[in-house]
C-alpha positions in Angstrom: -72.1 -35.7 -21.4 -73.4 -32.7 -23.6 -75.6 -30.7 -22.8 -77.7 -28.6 -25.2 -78.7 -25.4 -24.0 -82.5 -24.9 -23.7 -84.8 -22.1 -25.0 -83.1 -20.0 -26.7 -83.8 -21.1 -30.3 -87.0 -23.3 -29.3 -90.8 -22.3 -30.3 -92.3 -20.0 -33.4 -89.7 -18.6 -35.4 -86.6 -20.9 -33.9 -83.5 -21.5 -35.5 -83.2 -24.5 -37.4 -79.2 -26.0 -38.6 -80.2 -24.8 -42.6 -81.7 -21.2 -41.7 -78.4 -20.6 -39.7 -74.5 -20.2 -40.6 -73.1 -23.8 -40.5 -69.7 -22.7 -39.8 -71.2 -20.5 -36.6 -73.3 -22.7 -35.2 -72.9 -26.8 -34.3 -76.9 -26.8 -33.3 -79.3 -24.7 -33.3 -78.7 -22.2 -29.7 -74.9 -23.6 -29.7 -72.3 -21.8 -31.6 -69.1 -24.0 -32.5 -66.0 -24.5 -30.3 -64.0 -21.7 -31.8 -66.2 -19.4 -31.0 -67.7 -20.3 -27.5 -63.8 -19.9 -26.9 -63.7 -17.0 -27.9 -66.4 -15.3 -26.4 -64.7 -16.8 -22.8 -61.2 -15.5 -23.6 -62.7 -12.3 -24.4 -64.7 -12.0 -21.3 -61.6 -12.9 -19.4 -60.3 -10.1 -20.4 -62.6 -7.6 -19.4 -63.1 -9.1 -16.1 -59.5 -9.6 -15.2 -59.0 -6.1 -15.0 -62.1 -5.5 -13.2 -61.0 -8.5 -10.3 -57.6 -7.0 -10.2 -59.1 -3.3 -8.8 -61.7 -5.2 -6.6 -59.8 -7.8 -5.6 -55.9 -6.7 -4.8 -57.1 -3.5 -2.3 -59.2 -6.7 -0.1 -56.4 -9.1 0.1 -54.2 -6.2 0.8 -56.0 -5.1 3.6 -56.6 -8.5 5.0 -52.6 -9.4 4.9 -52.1 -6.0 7.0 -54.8 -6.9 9.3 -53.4 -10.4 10.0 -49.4 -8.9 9.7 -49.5 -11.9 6.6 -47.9 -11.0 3.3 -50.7 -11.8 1.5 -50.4 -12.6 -3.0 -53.3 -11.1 -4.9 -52.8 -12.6 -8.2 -54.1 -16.3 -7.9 -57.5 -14.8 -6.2 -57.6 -11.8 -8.9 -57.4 -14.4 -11.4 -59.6 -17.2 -9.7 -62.7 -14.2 -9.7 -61.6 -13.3 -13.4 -62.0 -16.7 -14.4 -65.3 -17.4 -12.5 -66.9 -14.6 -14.1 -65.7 -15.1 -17.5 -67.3 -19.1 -17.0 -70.5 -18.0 -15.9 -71.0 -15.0 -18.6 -70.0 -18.2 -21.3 -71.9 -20.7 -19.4 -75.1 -19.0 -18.4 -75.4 -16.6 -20.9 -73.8 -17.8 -24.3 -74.0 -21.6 -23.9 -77.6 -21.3 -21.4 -76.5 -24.8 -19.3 -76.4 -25.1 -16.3 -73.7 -25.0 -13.8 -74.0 -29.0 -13.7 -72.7 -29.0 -17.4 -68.9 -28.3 -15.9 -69.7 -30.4 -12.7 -70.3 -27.5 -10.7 -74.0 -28.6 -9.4 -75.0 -28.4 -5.9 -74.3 -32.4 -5.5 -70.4 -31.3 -6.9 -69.8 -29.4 -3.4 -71.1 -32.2 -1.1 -68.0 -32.2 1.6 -67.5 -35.7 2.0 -66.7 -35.4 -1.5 -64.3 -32.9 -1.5 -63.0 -34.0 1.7 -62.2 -37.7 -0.9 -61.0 -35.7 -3.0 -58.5 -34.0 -1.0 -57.1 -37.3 0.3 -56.6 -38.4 -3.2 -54.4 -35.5 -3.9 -52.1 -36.1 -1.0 -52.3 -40.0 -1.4 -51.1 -39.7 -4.7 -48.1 -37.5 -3.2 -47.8 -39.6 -0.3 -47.0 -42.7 -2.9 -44.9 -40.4 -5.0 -42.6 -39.7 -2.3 -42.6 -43.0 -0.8 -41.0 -44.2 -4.7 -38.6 -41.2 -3.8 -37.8 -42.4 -0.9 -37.4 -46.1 -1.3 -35.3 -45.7 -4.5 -32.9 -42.9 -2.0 -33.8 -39.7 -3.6 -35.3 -37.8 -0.7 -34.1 -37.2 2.8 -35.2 -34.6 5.4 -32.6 -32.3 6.5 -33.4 -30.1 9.7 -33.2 -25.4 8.4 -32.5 -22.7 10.1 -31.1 -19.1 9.6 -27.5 -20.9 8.9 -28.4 -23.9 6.6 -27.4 -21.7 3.9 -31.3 -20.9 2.6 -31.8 -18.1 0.8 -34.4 -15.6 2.7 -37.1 -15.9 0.0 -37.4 -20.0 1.0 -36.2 -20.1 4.8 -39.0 -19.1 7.4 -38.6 -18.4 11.1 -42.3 -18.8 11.2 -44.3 -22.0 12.6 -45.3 -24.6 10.6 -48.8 -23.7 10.6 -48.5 -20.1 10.0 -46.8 -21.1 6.6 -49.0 -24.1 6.1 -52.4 -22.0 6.1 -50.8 -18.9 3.9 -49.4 -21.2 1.3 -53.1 -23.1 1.0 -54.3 -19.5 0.7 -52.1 -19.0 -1.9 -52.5 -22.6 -3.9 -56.3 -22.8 -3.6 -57.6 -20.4 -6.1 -55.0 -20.7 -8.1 -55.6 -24.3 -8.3 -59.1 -24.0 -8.4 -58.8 -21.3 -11.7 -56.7 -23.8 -13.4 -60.0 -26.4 -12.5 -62.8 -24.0 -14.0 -60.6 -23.1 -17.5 -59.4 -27.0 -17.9 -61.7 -29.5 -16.5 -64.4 -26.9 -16.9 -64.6 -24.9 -19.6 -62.5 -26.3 -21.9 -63.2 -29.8 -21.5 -67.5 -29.2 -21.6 -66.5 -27.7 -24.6 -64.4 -30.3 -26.1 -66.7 -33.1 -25.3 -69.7 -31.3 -27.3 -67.4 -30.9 -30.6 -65.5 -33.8 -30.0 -66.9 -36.7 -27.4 -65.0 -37.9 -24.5 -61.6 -38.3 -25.5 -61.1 -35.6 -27.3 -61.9 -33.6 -23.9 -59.7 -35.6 -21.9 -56.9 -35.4 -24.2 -57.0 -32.2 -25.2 -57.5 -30.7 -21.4 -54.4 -32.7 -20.1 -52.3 -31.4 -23.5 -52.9 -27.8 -22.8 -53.2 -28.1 -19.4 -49.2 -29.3 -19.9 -48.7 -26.8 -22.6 -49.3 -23.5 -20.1 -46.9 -25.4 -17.5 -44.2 -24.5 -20.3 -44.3 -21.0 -19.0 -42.3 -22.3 -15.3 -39.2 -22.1 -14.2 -36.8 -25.7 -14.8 -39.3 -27.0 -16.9 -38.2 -30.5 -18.9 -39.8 -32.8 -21.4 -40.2 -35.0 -18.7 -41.9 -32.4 -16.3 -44.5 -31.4 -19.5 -45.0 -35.1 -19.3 -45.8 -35.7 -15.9 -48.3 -32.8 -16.0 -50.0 -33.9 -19.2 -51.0 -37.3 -17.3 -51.7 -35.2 -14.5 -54.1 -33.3 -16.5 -55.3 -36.9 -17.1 -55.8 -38.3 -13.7 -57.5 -34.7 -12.6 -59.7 -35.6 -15.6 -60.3 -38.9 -14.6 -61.8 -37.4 -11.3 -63.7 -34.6 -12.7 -65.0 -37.7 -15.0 -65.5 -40.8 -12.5 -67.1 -38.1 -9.8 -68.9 -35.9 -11.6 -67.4 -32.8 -9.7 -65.1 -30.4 -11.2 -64.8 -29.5 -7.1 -63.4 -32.8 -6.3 -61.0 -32.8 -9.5 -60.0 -28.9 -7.7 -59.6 -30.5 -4.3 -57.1 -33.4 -5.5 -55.1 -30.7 -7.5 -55.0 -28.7 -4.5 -53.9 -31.7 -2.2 -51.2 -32.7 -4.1 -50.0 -29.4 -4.5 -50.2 -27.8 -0.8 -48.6 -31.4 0.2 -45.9 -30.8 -2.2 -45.4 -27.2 -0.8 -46.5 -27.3 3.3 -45.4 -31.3 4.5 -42.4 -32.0 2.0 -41.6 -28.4 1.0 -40.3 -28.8 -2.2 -41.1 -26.8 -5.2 -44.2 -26.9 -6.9 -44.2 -26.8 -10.6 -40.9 -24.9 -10.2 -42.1 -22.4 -7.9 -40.2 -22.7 -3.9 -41.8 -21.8 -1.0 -41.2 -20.9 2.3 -39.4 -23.9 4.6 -39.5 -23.7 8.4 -38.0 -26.0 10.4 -37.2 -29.1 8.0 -37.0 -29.6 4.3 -36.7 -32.3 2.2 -33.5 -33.3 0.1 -33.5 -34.4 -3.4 -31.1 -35.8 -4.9 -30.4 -38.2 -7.8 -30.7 -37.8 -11.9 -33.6 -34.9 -12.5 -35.2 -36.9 -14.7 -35.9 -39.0 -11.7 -36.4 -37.0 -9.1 -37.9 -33.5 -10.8 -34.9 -31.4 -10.1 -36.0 -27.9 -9.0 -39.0 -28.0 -10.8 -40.0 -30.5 -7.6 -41.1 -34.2 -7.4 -44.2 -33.7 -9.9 -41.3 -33.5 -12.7 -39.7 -36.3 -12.5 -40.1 -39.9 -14.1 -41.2 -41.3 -10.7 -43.8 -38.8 -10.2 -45.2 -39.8 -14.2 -45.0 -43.6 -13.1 -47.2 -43.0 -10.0 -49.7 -40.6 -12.2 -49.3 -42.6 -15.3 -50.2 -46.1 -13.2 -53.3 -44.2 -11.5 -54.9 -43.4 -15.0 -54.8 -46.9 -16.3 -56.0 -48.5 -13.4 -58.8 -45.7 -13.3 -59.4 -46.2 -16.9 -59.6 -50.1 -16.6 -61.4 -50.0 -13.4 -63.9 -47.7 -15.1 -64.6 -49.8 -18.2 -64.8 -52.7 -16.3 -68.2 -50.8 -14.1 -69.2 -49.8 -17.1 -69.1 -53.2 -18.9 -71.1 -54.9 -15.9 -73.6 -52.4 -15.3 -74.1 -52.6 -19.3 -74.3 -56.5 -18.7 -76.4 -56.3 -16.0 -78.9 -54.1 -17.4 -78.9 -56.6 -20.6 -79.6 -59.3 -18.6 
């Protein structure tokens, strides 16, 4: 759905598509793709910055406070990005927060409590494939199971599970904001529908290049990835529920099976979960999310989203013709 900003170009002496460059604006108030863009990259890099001397010094302190080695980064960058979208949203584009599903109905919590479950249902079937087909196994760890320190933990479980959500949250939720949010409310005014979906779950892949182990198959999986998340962000209306699902399926990846995510290990206490088999099944050490059984399980979930949603669509168009 676009959404044209309102008042700025509206009333005596408004803009009008001939009295204004063609190749700056689409509509009058609403400068072209390129450029809105632009303007966001740009203000992403004055506010990274900016996050990065507010933002490290607070996390710092909180980690000492709690004895928690705390990373900055993902929150540094999740602020960044938040500002950078609401300087381009509010201030360039004048929509509201409801144009990148972001309205108060977008943080209801039963919905982001369905959307978590999605994200570690689609796991939970991913790994079940894995496991029927004989790729995974869990193996019991300790100091002499041969783990290097940087993936072994002697702490509990639930230490490790809460300070690797606080790690995978914002940096899921940034990836949400620039990809289902900015970019694809952008897309879909220049382009319509597909061209957002699409072109979210292509770059969304395309910045996944930059990990460790990565394959074709693994740029595969995460371009349908970027589609299912899509599909949510779509079907729900809520770029929070879309953030919720990534973040399930990534904190299930990381704190219940510990593999890697996206290439990136975290720290295992107490049990961890073999893989074994071809890579291009399994994911190798970029994790399960790379592998052909992982793209099968996504790949399955965006057709049957896409057929189920065509088929509401068709009967509620029925229905009102009737």
């Amino acid at each position: 759905m676009s959404i044209t900003p309102p008042g700025r170009f509206t009333g005596a002496g408004a803009r009008v598509p001939s009295d204004g460059p063609r190749w700056l604006y689409a509509a009058p108030g609403r400068l072209r793709a390129p450029w809105r863009l632009m303007v966001f990259g740009l203000v992403l890099l004055v506010t990274q910055p900016i996050a990065d001397a507010v933002i490290t010094p607070i996390v710092g302190a909180v980690g000492r406070a709690v004895a928690w080695r705390l990373e900055a980064y993902p929150w540094v960058t999740a602020v960044a990005v938040w500002a950078a979208l609401a300087v381009a949203l509010r201030s360039v584009d004048l929509a509201p927060w409801a144009a990148v599903g972001l309205d108060r109905s977008a943080w209801r919590p039963g919905r982001l409590l369905a959307g978590g479950l999605v994200g570690l249902g689609a796991l939970g079937v991913t790994m079940g494939v894995l496991w029927v087909t004989g790729s995974v196994s869990l193996q019991a760890v300790g100091g002499d199971a041969g783990m290097t320190a940087d993936v072994w933990s002697t702490e509990s479980w639930g230490r490790v599970a809460v300070r690797v959500g606080l790690f995978l949250a914002p940096a899921a939720l940034w990836e949400e904001w620039i990809f289902r949010g900015y970019l694809w409310t952008v897309a879909e005014a220049a382009g319509g529908i597909q061209v957002a979906r699409w072109s979210t779950a292509v770059a969304f892949g395309l910045v996944h290049l930059l990990n460790p182990g990565v394959t074709v198959i693994s740029t595969l999986a995460v371009v349908v990835a970027g589609l299912a998340l899509g599909a949510v962000r779509e079907g729900t209306g809520s770029l929070a529920v879309a953030w919720l699902a990534h973040w399930g399926w990534n904190w299930g990846m990381a704190a219940l099976w510990h593999v890697p995510v996206s290439g990136i290990p975290f720290a295992t206490p107490s049990y961890r979960t073999v893989v074994q088999g071809p890579v291009w099944w399994t994911g190798g050490a970029w994790g399960p999310e790379g592998g052909a059984a992982a793209l099968v399980v996504l790949g399955t979930a965006v057709v049957g989203g896409t057929w189920w949603r065509t088929r509401t669509s068709q009967t509620r168009t029925g229905k009102v013709a009737s």
